[in-house]
N, C-alpha and C positions, 0 to 999 in steps of 0.2 A: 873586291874582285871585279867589280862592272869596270874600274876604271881600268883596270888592263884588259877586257875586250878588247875587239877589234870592233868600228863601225858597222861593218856589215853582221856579222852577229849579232849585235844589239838591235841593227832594223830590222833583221831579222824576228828578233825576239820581241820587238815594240809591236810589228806587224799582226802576234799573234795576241799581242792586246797587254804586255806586258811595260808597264807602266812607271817602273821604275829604270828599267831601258829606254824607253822613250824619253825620260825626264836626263838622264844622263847624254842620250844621244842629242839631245837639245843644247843642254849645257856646253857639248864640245863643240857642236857646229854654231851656235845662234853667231856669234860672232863675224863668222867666217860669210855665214849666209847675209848677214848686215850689210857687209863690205862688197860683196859683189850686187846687193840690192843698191847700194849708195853710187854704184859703179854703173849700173845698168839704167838708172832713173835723174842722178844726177840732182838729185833734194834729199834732204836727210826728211824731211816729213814723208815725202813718198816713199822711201827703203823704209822707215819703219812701219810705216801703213803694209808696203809690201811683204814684207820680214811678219808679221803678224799674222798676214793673211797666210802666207805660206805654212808658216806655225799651228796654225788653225784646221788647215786643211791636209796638214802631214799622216794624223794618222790614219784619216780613210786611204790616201796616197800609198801609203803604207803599205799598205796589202797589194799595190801589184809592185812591190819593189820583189825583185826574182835573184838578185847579188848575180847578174852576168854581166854585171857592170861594178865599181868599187860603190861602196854609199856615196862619198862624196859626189863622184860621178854624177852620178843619178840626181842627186840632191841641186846640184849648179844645174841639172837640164831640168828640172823641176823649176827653179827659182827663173831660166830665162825664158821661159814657156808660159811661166804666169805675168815675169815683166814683161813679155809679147803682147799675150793678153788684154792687160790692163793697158799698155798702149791704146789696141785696136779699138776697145772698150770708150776710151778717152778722145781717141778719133774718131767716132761713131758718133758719139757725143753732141763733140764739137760741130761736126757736120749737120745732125740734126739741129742741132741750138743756134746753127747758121743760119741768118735770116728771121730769126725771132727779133733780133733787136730791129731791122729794118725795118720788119711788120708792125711792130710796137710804136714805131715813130710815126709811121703809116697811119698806123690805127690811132694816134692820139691827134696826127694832124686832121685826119679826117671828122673826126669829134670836136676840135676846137675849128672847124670850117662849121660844122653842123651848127653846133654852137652861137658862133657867130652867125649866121642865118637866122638860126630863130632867134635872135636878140632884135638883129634887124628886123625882121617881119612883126614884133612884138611891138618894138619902137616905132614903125611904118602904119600899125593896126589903128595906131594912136591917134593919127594926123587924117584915118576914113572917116566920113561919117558914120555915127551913131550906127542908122541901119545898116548899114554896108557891111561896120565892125563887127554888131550882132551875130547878122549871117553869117561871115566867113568864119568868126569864133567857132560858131556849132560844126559845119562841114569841116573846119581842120579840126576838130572832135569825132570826128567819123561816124555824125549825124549825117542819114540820106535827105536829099530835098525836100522829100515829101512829108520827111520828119521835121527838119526846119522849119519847114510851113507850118506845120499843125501848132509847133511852140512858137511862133510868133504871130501866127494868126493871119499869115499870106497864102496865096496860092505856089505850087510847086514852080511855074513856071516865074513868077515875082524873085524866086530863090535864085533860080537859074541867071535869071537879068543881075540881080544883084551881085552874086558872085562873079561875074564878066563884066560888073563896073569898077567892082572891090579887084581884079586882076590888072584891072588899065590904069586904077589908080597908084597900084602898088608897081606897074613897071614904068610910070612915070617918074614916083621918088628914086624908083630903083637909077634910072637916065640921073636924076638930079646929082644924086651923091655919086655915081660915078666919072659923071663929067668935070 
């Protein structure tokens, strides 16, 4: 008997939670709905992602379906209104996700400059003297001078001198390897 319904009586009837209308009402459009989702998206992975979703969300849909329009009707402004949708969703997307890859290159160049800095600086620490190295070891630890002092057994202001020797000697190798 369901199969000679008409469409709109069965959404009707699915509408009011009627479940073997809806299973039928599926059965005679899912097709129909496939072909215009394949039409509208242009990937057969997208129409059936679509086609699912749409499937999915039919029967709450369901309920404002009012038949002053045919089912089908309804159902194709249903299906381009979600492929609208997902468009916009996917433009949204894209848009946000724009510029992440820039940033990322950004951000790794910036890390492999970091990087190589303290390679060099690490490499440069080598070629200070003893004292010198000491010192600047602790302050790029983010020891104060007067801490430095106490663990090496100088006065603050010895810290000071030394790190403004351990500076001219590190922008002289800096001169060296750049020229």
């Amino acid at each position: 008997m369901l199969m000679k319904t008409d469409d709109d009586t069965l959404a009707l009837a699915a509408a009011q939670g009627d479940a073997v209308a809806f299973a039928t009402l599926i059965e005679r459009q899912y097709d129909r709905l496939f072909r215009l989702c394949f039409r509208l998206t242009g990937s057969r992975a997208e129409a059936e992602d679509l086609t699912q979703d749409i499937c999915a969300a039919l029967p709450a849909k369901l309920r404002g379906f009012r038949a002053e329009a045919s089912f089908t009707t309804w159902l194709y402004r249903l299906c381009v209104n979600a492929a609208h949708d997902r468009r916009r969703r996917a433009a949204t997307h894209a848009k946000a996700a724009s510029g992440w890859g820039a940033w990322e290159i950004n951000r790794r160049a910036a890390n492999e400059d970091t990087e190589e800095a303290r390679d060099w600086l690490e490499q440069a620490m080598r070629a200070l003297p003893s004292d010198l190295r000491d010192t600047l070891a602790l302050v790029l630890d983010d020891v104060t001078h007067a801490q430095a002092g106490d663990i090496l057994g100088v006065s603050e202001g010895t810290i000071s001198w030394r790190i403004s020797q351990a500076k001219k000697h590190l922008s002289a190798l800096r001169k060296e390897d750049t020229a």
